[in-house]
MARGULUM-354241 format. One record per residue (C-alpha): residue in three letters; x, y, z. Coordinates in steps of 0.1 Angstrom, whole numbers, padded with zeros to 4 digits, always signed. Each point is the difference from the previous one (the first is absolute). Layout:
<koldrens>
alaXYZ
...
</koldrens>
This chain:
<koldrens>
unk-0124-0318+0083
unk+0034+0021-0008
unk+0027-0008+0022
unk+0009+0019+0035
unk+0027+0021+0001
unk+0019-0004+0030
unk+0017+0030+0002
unk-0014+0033+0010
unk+0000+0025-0022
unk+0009+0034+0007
unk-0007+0035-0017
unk+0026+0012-0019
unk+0011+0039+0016
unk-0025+0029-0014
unk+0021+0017-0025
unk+0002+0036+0008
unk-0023+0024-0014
unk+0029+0020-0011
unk+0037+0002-0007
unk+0001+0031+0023
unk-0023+0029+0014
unk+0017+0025-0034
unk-0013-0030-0019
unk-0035+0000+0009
unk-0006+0035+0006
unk+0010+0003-0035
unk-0020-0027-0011
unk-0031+0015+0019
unk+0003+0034-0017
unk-0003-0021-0033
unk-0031-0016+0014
unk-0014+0033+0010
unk+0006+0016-0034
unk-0019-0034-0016
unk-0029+0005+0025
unk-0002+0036-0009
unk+0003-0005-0037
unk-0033-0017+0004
unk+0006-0023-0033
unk+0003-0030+0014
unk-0030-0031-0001
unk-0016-0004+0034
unk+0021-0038+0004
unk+0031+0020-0003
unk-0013+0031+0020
unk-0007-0029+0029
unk+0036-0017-0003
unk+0021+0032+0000
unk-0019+0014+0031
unk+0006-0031+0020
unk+0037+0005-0013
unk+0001+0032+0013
unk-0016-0010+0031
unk+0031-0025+0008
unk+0028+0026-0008
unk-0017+0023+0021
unk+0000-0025+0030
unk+0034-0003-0003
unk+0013+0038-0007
unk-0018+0002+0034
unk+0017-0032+0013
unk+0029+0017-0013
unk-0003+0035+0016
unk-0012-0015+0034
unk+0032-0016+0005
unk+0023+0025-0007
unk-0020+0023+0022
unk+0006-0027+0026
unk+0039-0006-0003
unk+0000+0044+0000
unk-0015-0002+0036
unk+0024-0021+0009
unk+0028+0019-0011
unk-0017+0028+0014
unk-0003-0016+0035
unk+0043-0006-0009
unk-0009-0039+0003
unk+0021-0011-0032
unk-0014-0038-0011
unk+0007-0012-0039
unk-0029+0005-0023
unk-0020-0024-0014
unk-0023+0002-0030
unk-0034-0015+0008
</koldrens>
């Protein structure tokens, strides 16, 4: 029987889908023009739509909260801004 571990592991933080929101549009556009193309082997096809299915979520992540912190401004409630 291998030994316990006593300690409790825990996950190490999700790295971000992206460097920035410029980042993964930009990387998504290449995506499109890859699923456009229509050259690539179905594995590959598969692996760069679930690609572009994360930078999507996060663009949108992205947008939503600057749309937020713009209603606030709007409402003149000034609060610092912080990335999700």
């Amino acid at each position: 029987m291998p030994p316990s571990n006593s300690r409790t592991s825990t996950p190490a933080p999700a790295a971000p889908v992206a460097e920035s929101y410029e980042a993964a549009l930009q990387e998504l556009e290449q995506l499109v023009g890859q699923l456009d193309a229509g050259q690539l082997p179905l594995d590959q096809l598969l692996a760069r739509y679930q690609r572009g299915a994360e930078l999507l979520a996060f663009c949108r992540e992205r947008l939503q909260a600057v749309e937020q912190q713009i209603q606030v401004f709007e409402a003149g409630q000034t609060r610092p801004w912080e990335a999700p």
